[in-house]
C-alpha positions as CSV (number, residue, x, y, z in Angstrom):
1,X,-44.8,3.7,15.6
2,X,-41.7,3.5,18.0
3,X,-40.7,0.5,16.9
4,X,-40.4,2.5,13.0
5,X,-38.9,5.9,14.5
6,X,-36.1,3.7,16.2
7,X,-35.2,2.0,13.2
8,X,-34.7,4.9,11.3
9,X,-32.6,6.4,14.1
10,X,-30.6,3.6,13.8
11,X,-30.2,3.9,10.0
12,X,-29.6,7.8,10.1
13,X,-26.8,6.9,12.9
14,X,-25.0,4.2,10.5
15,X,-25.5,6.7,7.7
16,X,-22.9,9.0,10.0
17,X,-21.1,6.5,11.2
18,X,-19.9,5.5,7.6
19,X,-19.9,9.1,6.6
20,X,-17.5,10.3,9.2
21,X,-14.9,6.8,8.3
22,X,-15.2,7.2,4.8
23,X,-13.9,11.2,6.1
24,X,-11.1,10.3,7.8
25,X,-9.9,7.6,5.1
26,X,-10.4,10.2,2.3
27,X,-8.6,12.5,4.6
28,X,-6.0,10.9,5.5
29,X,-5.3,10.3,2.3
30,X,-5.2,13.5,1.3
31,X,-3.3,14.7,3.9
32,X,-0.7,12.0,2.9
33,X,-0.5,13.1,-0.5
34,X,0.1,16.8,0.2
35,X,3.0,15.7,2.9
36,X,4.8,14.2,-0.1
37,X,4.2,16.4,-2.8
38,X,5.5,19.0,0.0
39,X,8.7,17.0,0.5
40,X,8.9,16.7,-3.4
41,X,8.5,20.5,-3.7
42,X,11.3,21.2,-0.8
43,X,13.6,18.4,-2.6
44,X,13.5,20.6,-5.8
45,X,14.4,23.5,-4.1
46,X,17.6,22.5,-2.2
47,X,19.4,21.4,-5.9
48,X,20.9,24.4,-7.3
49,X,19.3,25.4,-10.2
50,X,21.8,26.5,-13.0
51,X,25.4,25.2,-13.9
52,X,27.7,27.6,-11.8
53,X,26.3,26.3,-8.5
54,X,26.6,22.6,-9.3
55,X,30.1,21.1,-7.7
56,X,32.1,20.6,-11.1
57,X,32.8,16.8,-12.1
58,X,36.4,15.7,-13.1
59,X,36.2,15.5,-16.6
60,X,39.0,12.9,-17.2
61,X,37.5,10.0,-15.1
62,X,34.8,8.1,-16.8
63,X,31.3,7.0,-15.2
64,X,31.0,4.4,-13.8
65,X,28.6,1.5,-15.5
66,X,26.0,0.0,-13.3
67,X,26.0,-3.8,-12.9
68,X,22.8,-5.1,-13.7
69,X,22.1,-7.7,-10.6
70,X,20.4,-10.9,-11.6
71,X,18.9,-12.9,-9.4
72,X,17.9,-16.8,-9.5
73,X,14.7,-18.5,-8.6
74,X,13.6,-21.5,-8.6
75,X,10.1,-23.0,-8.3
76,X,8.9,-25.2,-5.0
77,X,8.8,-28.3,-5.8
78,X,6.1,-30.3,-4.1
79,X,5.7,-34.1,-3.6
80,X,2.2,-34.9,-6.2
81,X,-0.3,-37.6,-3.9
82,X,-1.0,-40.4,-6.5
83,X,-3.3,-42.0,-3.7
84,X,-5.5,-40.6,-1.4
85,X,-6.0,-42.1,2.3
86,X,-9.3,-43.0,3.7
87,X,-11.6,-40.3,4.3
88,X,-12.7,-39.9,7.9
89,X,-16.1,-40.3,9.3
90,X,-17.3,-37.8,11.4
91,X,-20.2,-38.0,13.4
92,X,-22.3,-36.1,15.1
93,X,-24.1,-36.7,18.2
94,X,-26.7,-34.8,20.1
C-alpha cells in the first residue's frame, strides 16, 4: 500500500511539474506577443494620420529605384572516396 500511494504522489507531482512549464512557455509566449502588438499599436500612433501633417515631398526630384542585390553561391565541393581503407578491429576485453 505505501509502495502504491507513493507512486501516485510521484505521478500527481510530474503532473504539476509539466503543468506549471507548459504555463510559463504558454505565457511567455503570450506575454511576448502582446509586447509587440503593443509596440505595433504605439508605432501607428506616432505617424500623422492625414495629409496636412505629413512633411511635404519635393515634387520635382524623382524616387529613387532600389537596386536589387544579387548575391552568388557556390556549392562545396567535396573530394568523392573511390576506395575505402581497412576497417579497424576493435576488441574488447574484460
Amino acid at each position: 500500500m505505501y509502495l502504491l500511494a507513493t507512486t501516485l504522489l510521484g505521478g500527481l507531482y510530474l503532473v504539476i511539474l509539466f503543468g506549471m512549464c507548459l504555463g510559463g512557455v504558454v505565457g511567455v509566449k503570450a506575454l511576448n506577443r502582446e509586447m509587440r502588438r503593443r509596440e505595433k499599436d504605439a508605432k501607428q500612433d506616432k505617424e500623422p494620420e492625414n495629409e496636412a501633417e505629413r512633411p511635404a515631398e519635393k515634387k520635382g526630384e524623382p524616387k529613387q529605384k532600389t537596386q536589387k542585390i544579387y548575391y552568388i553561391v557556390e556549392k562545396k565541393r567535396t573530394k568523392s572516396k573511390s576506395s575505402y581503407g581497412e576497417p579497424k578491429e576493435i576488441k574488447f576485453e574484460k
